[in-house]
C-alpha positions as CSV (number, residue, x, y, z in Angstrom):
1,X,51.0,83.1,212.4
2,X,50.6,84.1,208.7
3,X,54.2,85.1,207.2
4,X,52.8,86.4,204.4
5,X,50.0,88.4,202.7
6,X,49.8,89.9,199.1
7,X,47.6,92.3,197.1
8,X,46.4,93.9,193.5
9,X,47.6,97.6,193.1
10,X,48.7,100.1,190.1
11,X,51.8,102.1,189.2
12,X,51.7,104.8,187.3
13,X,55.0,105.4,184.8
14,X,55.0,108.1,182.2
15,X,51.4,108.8,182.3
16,X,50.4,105.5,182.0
17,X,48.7,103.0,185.0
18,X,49.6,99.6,185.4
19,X,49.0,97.1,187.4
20,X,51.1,95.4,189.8
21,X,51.1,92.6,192.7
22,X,52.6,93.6,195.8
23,X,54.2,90.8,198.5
24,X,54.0,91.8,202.3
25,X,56.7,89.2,204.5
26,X,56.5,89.7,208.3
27,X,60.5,89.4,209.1
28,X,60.3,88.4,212.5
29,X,61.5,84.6,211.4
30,X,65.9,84.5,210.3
31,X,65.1,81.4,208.6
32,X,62.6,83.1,206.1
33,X,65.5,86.2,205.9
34,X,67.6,84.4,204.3
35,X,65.3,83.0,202.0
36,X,63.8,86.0,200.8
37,X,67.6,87.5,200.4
38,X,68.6,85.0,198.3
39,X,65.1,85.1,195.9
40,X,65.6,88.9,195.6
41,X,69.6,88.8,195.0
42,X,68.2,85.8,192.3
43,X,65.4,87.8,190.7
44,X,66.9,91.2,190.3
45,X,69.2,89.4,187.9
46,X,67.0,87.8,185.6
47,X,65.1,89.4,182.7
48,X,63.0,86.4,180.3
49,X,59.7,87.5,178.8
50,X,58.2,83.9,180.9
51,X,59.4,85.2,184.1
52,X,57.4,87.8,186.3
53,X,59.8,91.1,186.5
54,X,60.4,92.1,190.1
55,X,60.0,96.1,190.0
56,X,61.6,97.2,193.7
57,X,61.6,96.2,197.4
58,X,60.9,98.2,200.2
59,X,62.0,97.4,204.0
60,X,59.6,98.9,206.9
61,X,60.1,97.9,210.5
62,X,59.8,93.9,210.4
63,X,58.1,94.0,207.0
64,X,59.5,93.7,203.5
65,X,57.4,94.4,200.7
66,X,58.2,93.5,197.3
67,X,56.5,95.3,194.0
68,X,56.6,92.4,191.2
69,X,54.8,92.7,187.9
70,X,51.2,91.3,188.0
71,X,50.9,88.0,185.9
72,X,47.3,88.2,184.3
73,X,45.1,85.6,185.3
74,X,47.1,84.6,188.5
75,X,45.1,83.9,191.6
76,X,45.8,87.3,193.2
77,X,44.4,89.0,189.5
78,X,41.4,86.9,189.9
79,X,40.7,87.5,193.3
80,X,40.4,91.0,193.4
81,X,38.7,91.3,190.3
């Protein structure tokens, strides 16, 4: 059962586009709840130029997706590239 999946997409703020990663959790386990709570409650609170900014969260059904900022270079950038 995969938990998890994640993807390259874009944003588009005042005219501009930018690129973002985007985190898709399948819910259905309360073990990995309660683990995602507390990473969200941890990173809407920080803001350092080394750490990836988380953008927003979304909840649909059993699945939460998280917008975070796309770290250049990363796996996920070179993947869909």
């Amino acid at each position: 059962m995969t938990f998890s999946f994640s993807f390259k997409s874009f944003r588009i703020i005042k005219g501009r586009q930018e690129q973002i990663a985007v985190k898709v959790f399948n819910l259905e386990q309360k073990k990995l709840i309660d683990e995602l709570q507390y990473e969200l409650t941890f990173l809407t609170n920080l803001n350092h130029p080394n750490i990836i900014y988380y953008i927003q969260s979304y909840l649909k059904g059993q699945k939460l997706w998280i917008v975070l900022e796309l770290m250049v270079g990363s796996a996920q950038d070179r993947k869909s590239t």
